[in-house]
VOPAGU-2260 file (C-alpha; in pm, 1 decimal, decimal comma):
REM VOPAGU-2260
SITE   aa  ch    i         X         Y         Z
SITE  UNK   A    0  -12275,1   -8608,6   -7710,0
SITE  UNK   A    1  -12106,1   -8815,1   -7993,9
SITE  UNK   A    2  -11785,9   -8843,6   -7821,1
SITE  UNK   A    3  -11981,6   -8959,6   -7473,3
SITE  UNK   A    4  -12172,5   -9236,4   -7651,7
SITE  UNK   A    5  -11873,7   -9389,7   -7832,4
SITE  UNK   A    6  -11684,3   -9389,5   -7485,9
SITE  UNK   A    7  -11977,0   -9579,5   -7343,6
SITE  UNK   A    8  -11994,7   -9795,4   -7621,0
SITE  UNK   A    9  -11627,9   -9906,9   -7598,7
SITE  UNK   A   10  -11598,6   -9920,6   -7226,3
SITE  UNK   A   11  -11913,3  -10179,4   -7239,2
SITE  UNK   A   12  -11734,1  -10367,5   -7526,8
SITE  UNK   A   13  -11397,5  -10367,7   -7342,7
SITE  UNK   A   14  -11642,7  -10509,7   -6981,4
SITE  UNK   A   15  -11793,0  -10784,8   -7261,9
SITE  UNK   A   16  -11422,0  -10935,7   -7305,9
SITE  UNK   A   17  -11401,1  -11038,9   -6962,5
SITE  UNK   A   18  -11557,0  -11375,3   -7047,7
SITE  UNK   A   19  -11908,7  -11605,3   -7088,8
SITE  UNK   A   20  -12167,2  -11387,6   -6852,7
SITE  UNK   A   21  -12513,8  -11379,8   -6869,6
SITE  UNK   A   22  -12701,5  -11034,2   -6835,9
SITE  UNK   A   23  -13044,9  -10930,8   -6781,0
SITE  UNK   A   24  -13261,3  -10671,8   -6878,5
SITE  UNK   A   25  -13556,4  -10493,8   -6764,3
SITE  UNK   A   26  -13703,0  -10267,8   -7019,4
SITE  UNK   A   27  -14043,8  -10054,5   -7087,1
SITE  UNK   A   28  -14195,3  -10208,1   -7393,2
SITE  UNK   A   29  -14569,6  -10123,1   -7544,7
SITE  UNK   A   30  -14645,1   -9968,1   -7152,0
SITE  UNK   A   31  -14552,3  -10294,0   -6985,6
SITE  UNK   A   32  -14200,2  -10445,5   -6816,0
SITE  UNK   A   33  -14084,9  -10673,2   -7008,2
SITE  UNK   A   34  -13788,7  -10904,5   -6981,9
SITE  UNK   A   35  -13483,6  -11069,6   -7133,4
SITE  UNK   A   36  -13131,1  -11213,4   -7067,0
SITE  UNK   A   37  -12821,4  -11187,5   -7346,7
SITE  UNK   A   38  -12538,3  -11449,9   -7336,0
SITE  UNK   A   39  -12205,2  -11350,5   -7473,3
SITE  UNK   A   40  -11994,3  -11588,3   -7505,7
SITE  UNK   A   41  -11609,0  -11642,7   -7374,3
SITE  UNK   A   42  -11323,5  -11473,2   -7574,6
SITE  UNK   A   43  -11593,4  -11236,3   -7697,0
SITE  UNK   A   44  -11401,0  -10949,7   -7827,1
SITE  UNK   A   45  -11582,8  -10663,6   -8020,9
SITE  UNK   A   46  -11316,3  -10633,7   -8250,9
SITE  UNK   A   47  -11448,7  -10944,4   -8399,8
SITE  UNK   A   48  -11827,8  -10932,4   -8538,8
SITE  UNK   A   49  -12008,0  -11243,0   -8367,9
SITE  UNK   A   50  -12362,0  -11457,8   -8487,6
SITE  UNK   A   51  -12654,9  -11437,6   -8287,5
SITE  UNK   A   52  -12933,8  -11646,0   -8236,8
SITE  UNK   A   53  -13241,1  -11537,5   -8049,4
SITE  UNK   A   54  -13412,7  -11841,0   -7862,5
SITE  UNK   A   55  -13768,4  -11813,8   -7783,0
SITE  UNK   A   56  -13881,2  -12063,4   -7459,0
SITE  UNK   A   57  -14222,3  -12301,9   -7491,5
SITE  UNK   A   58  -14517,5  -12243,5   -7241,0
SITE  UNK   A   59  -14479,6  -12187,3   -6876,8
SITE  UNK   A   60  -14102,5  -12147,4   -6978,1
SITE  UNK   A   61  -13855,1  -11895,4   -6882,6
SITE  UNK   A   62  -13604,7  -11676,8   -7017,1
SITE  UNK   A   63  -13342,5  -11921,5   -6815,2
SITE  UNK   A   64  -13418,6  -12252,0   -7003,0
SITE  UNK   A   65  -13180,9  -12146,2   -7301,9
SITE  UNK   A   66  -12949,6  -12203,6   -7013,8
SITE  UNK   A   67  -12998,3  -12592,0   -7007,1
SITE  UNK   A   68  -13077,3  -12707,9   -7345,6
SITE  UNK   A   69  -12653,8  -12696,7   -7497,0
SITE  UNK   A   70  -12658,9  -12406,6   -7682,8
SITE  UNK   A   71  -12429,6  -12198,9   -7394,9
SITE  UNK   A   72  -12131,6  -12452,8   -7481,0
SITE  UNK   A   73  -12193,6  -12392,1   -7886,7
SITE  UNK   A   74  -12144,8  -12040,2   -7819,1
SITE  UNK   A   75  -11839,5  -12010,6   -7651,3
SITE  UNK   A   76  -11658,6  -12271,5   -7924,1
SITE  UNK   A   77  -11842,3  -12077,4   -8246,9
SITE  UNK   A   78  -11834,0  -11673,8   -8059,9
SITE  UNK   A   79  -12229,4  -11659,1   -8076,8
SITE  UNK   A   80  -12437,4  -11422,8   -7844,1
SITE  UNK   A   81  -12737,0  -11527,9   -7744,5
SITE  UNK   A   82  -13043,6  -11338,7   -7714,0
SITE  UNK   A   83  -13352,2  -11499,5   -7459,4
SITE  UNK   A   84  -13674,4  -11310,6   -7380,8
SITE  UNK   A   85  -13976,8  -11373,1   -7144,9
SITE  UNK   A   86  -14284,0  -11411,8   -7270,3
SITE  UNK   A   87  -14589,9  -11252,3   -7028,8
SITE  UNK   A   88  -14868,9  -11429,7   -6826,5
SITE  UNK   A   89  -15227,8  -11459,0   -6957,1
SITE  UNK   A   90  -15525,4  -11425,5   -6812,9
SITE  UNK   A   91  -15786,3  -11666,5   -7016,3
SITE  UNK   A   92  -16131,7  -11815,4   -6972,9
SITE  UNK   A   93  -15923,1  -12140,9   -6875,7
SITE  UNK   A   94  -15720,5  -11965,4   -6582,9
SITE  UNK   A   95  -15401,7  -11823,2   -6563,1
SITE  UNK   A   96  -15145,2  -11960,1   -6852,3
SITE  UNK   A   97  -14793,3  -11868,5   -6786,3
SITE  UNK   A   98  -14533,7  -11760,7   -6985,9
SITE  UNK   A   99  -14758,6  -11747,7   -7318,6
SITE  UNK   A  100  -14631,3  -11604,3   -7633,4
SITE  UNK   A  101  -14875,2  -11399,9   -7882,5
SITE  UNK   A  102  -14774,0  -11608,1   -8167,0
SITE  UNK   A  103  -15103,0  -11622,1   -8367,2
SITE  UNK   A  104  -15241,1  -11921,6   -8184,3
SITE  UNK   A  105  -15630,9  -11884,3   -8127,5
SITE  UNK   A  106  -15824,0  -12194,9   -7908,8
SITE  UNK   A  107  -16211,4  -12336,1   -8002,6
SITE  UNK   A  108  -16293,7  -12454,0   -7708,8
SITE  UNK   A  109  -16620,8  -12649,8   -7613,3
SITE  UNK   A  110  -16858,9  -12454,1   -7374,9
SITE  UNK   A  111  -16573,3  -12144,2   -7371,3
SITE  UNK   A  112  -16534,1  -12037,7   -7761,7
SITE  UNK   A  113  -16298,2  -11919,3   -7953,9
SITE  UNK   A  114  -15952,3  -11805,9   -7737,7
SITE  UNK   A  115  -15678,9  -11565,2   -7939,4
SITE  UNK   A  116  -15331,6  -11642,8   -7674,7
SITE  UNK   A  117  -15258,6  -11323,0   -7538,8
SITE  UNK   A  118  -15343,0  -11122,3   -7888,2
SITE  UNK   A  119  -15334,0  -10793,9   -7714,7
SITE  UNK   A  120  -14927,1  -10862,6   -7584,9
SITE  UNK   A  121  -14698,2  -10738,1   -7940,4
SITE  UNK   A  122  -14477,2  -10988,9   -7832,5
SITE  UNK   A  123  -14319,1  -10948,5   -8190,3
SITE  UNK   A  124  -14208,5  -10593,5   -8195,9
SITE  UNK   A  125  -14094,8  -10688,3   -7811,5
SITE  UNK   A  126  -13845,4  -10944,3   -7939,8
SITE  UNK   A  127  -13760,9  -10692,2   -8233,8
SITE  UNK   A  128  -13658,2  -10428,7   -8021,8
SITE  UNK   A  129  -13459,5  -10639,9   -7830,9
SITE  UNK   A  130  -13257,3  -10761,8   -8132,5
SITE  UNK   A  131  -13212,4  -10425,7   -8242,2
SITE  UNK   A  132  -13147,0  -10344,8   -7879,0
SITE  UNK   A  133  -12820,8  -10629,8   -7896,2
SITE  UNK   A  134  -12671,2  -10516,0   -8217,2
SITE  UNK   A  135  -12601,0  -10150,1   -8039,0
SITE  UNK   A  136  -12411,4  -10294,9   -7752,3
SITE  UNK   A  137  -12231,3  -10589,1   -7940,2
SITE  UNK   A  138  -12069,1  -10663,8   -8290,2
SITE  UNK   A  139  -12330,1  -10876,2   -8474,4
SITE  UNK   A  140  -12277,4  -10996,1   -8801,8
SITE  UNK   A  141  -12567,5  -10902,5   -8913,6
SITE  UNK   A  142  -12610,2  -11181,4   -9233,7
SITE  UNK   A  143  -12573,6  -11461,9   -8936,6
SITE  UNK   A  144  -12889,8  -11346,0   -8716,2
SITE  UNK   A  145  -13139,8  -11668,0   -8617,0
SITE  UNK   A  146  -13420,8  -11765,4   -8441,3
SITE  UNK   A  147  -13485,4  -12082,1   -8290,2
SITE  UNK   A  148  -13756,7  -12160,5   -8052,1
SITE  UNK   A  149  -13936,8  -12494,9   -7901,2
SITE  UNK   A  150  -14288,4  -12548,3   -7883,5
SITE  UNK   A  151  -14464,7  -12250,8   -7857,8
SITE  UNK   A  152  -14147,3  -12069,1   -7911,5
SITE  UNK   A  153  -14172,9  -12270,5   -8221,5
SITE  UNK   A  154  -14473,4  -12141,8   -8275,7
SITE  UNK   A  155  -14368,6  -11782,9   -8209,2
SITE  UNK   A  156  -14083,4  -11843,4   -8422,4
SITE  UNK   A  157  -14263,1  -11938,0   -8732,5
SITE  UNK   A  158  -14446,1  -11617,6   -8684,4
SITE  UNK   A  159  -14136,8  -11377,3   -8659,4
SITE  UNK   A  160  -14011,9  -11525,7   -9008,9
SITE  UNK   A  161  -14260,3  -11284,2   -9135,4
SITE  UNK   A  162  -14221,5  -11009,5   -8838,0
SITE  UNK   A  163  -13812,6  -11015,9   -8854,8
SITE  UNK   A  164  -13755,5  -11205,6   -9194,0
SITE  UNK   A  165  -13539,8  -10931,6   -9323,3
SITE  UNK   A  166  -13324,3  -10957,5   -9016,3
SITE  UNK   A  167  -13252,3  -11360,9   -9020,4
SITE  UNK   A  168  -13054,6  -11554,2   -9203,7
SITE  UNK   A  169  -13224,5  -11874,9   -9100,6
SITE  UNK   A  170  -13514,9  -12076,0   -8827,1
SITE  UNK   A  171  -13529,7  -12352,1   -8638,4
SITE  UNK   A  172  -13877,4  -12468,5   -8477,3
SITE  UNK   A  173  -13876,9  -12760,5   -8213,8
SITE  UNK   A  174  -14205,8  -12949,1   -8134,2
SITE  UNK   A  175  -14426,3  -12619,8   -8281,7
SITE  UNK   A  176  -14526,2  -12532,9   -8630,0
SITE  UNK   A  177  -14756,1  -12233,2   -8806,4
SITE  UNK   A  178  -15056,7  -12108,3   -8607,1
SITE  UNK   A  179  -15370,6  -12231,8   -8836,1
SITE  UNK   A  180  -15549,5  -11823,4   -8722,8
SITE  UNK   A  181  -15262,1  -11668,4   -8951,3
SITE  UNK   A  182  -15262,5  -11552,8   -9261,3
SITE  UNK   A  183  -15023,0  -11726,6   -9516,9
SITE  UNK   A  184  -14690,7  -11629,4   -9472,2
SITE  UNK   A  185  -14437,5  -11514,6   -9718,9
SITE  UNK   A  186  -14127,6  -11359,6   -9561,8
SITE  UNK   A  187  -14036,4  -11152,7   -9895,0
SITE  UNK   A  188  -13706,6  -11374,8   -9941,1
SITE  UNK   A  189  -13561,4  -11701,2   -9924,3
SITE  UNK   A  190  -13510,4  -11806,6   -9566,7
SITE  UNK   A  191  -13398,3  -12151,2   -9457,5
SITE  UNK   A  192  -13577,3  -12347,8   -9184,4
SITE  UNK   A  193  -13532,0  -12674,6   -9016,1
SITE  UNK   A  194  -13805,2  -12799,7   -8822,1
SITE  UNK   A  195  -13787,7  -13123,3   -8516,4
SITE  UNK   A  196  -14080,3  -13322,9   -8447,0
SITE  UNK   A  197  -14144,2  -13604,3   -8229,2
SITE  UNK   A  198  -14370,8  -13839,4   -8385,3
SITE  UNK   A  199  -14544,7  -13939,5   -8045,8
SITE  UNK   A  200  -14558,4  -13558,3   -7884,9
SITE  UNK   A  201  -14825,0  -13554,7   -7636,1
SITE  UNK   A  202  -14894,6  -13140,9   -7631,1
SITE  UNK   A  203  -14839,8  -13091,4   -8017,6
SITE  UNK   A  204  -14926,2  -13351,4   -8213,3
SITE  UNK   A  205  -14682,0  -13475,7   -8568,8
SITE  UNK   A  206  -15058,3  -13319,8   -8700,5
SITE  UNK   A  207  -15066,7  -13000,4   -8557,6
SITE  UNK   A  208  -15339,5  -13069,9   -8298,4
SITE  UNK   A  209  -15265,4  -12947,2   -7933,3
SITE  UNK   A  210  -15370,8  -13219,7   -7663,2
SITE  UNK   A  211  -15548,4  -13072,3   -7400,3
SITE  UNK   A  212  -15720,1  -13358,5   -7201,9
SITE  UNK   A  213  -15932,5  -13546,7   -7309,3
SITE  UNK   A  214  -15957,9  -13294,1   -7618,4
SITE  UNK   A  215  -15737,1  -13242,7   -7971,0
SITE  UNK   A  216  -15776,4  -12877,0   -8055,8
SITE  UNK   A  217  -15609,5  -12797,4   -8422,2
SITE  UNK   A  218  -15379,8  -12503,9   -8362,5
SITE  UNK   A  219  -15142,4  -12557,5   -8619,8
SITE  UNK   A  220  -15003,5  -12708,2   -8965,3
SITE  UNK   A  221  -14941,1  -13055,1   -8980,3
SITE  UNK   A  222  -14576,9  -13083,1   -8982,4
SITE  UNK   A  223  -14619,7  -13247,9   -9319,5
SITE  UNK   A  224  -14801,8  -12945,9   -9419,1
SITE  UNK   A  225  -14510,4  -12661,3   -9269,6
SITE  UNK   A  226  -14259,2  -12821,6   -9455,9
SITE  UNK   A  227  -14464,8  -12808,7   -9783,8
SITE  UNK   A  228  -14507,7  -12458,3   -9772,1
SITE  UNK   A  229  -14198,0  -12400,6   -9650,4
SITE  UNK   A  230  -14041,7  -12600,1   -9984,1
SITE  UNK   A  231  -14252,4  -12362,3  -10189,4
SITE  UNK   A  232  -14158,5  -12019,0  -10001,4
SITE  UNK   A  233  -13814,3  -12116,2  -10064,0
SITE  UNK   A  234  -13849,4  -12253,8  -10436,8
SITE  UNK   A  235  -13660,8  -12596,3  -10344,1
SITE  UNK   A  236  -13691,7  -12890,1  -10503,6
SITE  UNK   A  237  -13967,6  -13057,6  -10340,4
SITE  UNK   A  238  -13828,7  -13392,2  -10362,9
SITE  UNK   A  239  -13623,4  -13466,0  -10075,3
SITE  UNK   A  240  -13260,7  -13613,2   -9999,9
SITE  UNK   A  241  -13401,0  -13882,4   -9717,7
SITE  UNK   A  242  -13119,1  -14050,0   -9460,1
SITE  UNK   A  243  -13237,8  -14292,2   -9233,8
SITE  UNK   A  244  -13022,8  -14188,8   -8935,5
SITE  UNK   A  245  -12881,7  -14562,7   -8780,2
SITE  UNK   A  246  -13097,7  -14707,7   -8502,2
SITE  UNK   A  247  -12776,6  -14759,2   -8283,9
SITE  UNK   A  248  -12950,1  -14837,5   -7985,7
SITE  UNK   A  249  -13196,3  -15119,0   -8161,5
SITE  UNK   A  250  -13495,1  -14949,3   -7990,9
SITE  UNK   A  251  -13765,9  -14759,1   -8068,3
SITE  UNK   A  252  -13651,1  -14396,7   -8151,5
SITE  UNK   A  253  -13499,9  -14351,8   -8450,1
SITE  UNK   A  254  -13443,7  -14013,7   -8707,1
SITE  UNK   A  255  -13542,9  -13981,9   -9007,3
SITE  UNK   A  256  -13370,7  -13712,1   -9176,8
SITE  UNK   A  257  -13512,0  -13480,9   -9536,2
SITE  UNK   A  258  -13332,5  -13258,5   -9708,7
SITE  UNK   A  259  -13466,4  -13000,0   -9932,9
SITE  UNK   A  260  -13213,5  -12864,0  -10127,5
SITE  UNK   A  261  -13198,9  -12553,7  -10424,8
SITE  UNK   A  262  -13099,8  -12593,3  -10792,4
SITE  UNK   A  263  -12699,2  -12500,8  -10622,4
SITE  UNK   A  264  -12781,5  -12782,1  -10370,4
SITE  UNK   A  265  -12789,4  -12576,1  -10079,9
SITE  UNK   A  266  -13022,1  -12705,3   -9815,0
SITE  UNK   A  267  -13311,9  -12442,9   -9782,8
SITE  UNK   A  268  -13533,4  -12722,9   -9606,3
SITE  UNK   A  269  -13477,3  -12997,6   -9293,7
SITE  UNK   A  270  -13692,8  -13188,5   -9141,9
SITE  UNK   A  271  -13585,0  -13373,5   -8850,5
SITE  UNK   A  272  -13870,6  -13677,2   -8789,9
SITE  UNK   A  273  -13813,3  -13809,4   -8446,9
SITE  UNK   A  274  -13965,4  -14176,9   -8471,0
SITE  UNK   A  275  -14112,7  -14220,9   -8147,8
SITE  UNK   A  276  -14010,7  -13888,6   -7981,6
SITE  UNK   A  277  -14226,5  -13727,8   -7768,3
SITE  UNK   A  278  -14274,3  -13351,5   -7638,0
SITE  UNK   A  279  -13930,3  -13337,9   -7541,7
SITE  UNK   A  280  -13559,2  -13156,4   -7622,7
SITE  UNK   A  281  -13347,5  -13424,2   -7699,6
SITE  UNK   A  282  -13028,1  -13398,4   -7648,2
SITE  UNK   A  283  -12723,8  -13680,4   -7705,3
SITE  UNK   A  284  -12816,1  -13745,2   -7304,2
SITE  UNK   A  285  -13148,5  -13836,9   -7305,8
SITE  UNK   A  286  -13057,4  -14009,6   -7634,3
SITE  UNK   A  287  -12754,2  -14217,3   -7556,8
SITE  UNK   A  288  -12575,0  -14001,2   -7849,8
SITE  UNK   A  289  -12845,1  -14039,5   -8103,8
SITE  UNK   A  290  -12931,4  -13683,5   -8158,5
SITE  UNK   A  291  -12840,0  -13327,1   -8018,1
SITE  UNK   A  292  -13096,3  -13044,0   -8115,3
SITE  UNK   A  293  -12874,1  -12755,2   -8024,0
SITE  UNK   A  294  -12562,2  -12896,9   -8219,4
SITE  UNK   A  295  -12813,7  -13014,2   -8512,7
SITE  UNK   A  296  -12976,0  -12656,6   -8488,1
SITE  UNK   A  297  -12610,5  -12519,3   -8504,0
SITE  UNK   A  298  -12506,7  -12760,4   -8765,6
SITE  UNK   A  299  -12811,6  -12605,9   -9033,6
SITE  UNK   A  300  -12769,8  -12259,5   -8932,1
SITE  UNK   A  301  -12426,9  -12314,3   -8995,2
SITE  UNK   A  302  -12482,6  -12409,7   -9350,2
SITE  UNK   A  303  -12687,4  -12081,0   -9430,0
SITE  UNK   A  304  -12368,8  -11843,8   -9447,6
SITE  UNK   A  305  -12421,8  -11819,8   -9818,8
SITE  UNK   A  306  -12815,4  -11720,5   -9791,8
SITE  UNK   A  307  -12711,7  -11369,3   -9816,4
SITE  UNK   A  308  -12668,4  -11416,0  -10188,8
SITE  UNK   A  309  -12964,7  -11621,4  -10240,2
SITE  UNK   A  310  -13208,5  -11449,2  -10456,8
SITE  UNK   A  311  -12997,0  -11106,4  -10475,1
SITE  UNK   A  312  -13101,9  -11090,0  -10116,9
SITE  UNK   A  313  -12871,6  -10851,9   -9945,7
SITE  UNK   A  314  -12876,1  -10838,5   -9562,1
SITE  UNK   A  315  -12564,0  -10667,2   -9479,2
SITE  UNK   A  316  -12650,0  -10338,4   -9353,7
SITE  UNK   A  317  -12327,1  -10088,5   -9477,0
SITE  UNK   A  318  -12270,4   -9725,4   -9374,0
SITE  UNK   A  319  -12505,2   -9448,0   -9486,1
SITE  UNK   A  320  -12351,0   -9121,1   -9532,8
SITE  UNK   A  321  -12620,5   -8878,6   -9419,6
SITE  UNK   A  322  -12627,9   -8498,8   -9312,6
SITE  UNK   A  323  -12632,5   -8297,5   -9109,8
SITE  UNK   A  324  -12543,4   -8541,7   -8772,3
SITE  UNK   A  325  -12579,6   -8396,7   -8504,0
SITE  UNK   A  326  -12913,3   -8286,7   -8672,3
SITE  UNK   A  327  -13149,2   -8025,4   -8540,6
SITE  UNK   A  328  -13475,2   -8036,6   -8759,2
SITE  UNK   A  329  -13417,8   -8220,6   -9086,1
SITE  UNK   A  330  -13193,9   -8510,4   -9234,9
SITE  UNK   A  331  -13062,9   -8553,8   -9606,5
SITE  UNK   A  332  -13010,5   -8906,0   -9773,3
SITE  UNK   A  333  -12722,3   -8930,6  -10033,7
SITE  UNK   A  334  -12925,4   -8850,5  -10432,3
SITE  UNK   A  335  -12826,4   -9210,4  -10523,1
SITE  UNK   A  336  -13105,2   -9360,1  -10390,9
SITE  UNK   A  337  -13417,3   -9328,5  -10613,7
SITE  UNK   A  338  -13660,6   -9462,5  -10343,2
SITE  UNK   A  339  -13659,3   -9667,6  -10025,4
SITE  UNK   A  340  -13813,9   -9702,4   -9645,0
SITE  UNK   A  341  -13660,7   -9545,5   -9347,4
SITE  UNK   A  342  -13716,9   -9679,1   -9014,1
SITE  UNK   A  343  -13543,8   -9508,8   -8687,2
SITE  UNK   A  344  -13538,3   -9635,2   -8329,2
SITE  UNK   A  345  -13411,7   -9571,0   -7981,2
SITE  UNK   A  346  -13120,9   -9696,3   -7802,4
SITE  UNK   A  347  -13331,8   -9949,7   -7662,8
SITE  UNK   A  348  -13474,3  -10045,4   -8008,7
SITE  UNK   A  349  -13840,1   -9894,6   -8019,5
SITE  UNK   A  350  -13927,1   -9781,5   -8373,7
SITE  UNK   A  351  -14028,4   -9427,4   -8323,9
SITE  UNK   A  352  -14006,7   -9331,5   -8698,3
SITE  UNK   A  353  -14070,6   -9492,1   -9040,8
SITE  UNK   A  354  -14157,0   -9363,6   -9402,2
SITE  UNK   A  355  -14111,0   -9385,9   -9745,9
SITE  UNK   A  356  -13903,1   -9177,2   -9914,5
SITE  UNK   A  357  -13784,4   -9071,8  -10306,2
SITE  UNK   A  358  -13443,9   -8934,2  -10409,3
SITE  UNK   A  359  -13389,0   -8566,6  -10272,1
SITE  UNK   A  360  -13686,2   -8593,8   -9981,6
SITE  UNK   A  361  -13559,7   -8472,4   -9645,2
SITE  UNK   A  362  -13647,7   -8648,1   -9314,6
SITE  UNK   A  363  -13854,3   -8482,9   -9032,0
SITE  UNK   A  364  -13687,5   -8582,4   -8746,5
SITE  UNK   A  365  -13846,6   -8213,0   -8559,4
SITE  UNK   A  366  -14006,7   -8434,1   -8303,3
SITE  UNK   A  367  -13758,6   -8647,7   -8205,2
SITE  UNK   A  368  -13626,1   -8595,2   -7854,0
SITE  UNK   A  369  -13306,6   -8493,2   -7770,4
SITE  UNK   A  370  -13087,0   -8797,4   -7785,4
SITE  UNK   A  371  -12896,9   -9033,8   -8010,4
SITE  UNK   A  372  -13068,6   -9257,7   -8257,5
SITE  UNK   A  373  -13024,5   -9515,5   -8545,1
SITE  UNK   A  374  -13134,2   -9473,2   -8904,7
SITE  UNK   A  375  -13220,4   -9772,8   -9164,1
SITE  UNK   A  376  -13266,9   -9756,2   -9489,6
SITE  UNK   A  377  -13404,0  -10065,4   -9710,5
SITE  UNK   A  378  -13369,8   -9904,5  -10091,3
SITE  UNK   A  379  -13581,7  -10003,5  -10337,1
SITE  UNK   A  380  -13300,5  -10246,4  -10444,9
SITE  UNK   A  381  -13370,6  -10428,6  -10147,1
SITE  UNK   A  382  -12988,0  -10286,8   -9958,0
SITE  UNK   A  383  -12991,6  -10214,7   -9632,7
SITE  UNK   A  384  -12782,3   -9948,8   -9453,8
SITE  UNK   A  385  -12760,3   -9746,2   -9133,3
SITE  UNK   A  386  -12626,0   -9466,3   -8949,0
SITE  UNK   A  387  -12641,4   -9332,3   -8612,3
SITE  UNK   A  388  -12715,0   -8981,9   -8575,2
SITE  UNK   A  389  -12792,8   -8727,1   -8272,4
SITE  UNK   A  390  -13052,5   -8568,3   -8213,2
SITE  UNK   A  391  -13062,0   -8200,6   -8035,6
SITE  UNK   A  392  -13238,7   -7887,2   -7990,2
């Protein structure tokens, strides 16, 4: 069974060589279809460990907008895969709302109440079972894994800090912040974020309001207010490195650029303030070469290589040495690991196992199906390694 699933493996790395491709994916997630497309770039060779940035669409989106906003072009030049997913329909009091993330939003609404957006869709362990899914059928490297999404993909994507924080190395939110219905977030490590705002955006205001009509309906921090807390989560200083980006055009849209940087002056913190932007992904087209989101977003994600050390935060996952593989009833974990949590998932991703376990403890994998199957391990020193193992009668 081993010997099978590495010859898969390297015939589909040897079929990802060919060149740039998109490739979708249908897959059973939480009882429902769900849907995503991965981008890997030209020259990809598997040989060669790649970044990855998952980007999350804004409402009524698709999975196929990543394909217009500049990114594809990054990818190809810097050997970045791409991960985009589709978020599902809701049915609310309002009507029919397409393509709506669960990302913590909840609507008071004269005359209707109070609306959670789709809360019963777990659009979060969706997306992380997708990236989970990618780094099995390409060569991630794993401390360059990011998130960027634009309006509510913002929004989703200031939520998954906390449901995938241990997994990226930095964010990026366009024209959506933090959903006010959350509870604080603290991701459990440093984790640099940029954020773009328009300063005229008609659907999510530079206060965190979403205009619906004639109505404002708070949904979110004030922009002022995500960068704050973002400053503290990430123990910068929280006095800022401002540039005012050149009005080259003499109209009025201008940037205004902050910079929050750590004691090392490594920027943990941007803010990109788009003076008289609107709801809108600018781009250096609709700007006459003022600004470029995807090459800025590239630009700050760029400049996160060293996070990994930040904090004696260690995301590189190395290779645990466990026994017996193939495994029948019961796995061993070396004695040099006093404590730690183990999570296990499918080949598509799905957790279907997690515990805690001390030095010496066995794991039960009895119920496990007959298949093949990665282990995690976070120790209690915060390192994270895995093996794949099979699973059989």
């Amino acid at each position: 069974m081993t010997k099978i699933f590495y010859l898969i493996a390297a015939l589909l790395f040897v079929s990802l060589q060919a060149g740039a491709q998109w490739s979708s994916h249908n897959v059973t997630f939480d009882g429902m279809n769900r849907e995503y497309k991965v981008y890997t770039p030209a020259g990809y060779n598997a040989s060669v460990p790649a970044s990855l940035i998952v980007v999350l669409h804004g409402l009524q989106g698709t999975m196929s907008d990543v394909e217009t906003i500049g990114i594809t072009e990054i990818a190809d030049t810097a050997n970045i895969v791409l991960v985009s997913p589709q978020a599902l329909n809701f049915s609310s009091p309002l009507g029919l709302m397409e393509a709506v993330w669960n990302s913590g939003i909840v609507l008071d609404i004269p005359g209707f109440g109070t609306i959670p957006v789709n809360a019963d869709v777990d659009d979060a362990g969706f997306i992380n079972s997708i990236l989970e899914a990618t780094l099995l059928t390409h060569n991630i490297k794993e401390d360059r894994i990011y998130m960027a999404g634009a309006s509510l993909g913002g929004f989703m994507t200031q939520k998954m800090a906390c449901a995938a924080g241990n997994k990226l190395a930095a964010i990026a939110t366009v024209m959506g912040t933090y959903a006010l219905a959350l509870p604080l977030c603290n991701p459990g490590k440093v984790l640099p974020m940029a954020h773009f705002h328009g300063t005229l955006d008609d659907v999510v205001d530079y206060q965190g309001n979403f205009l619906f009509g004639s109505m404002s309906l708070p949904i979110g921090l004030s922009v002022d207010e995500l960068v704050s807390s973002w400053v503290t989560l990430n123990d910068a200083n929280p006095t800022a490195t401002h540039t005012a980006w050149p009005n080259t055009n003499n109209d009025n849209f201008w940037i205004d650029h902050y910079r929050y940087d750590n004691a090392e002056g490594q920027s943990l913190v941007e803010l990109f303030k788009v003076n008289g932007g609107t709801h809108t992904w600018y781009d250096y087209g609709n700007t006459d070469g003022e600004i470029d989101y995807a090459t800025e977003i590239w630009k700050f994600f760029n400049r996160q290589y060293y996070s990994t050390s930040i904090a004696g935060v260690n995301n590189n996952k190395t290779r645990l040495a466990i026994f017996p593989n193939p495994v029948e009833s019961h796995i061993n974990l070396p004695q040099v690991f006093k404590s730690g949590v183990v999570s296990i998932t499918n080949m598509l991703g799905q957790l279907v196992h997690r515990q805690s376990v001390t030095a010496g403890e066995p794991i039960d994998v009895s119920t496990l199906g007959t298949g093949t199957y990665i282990l995690q391990l976070v120790s209690d020193k915060n390192e994270r390694m895995a093996a794949r193992f099979v699973k059989k009668n």
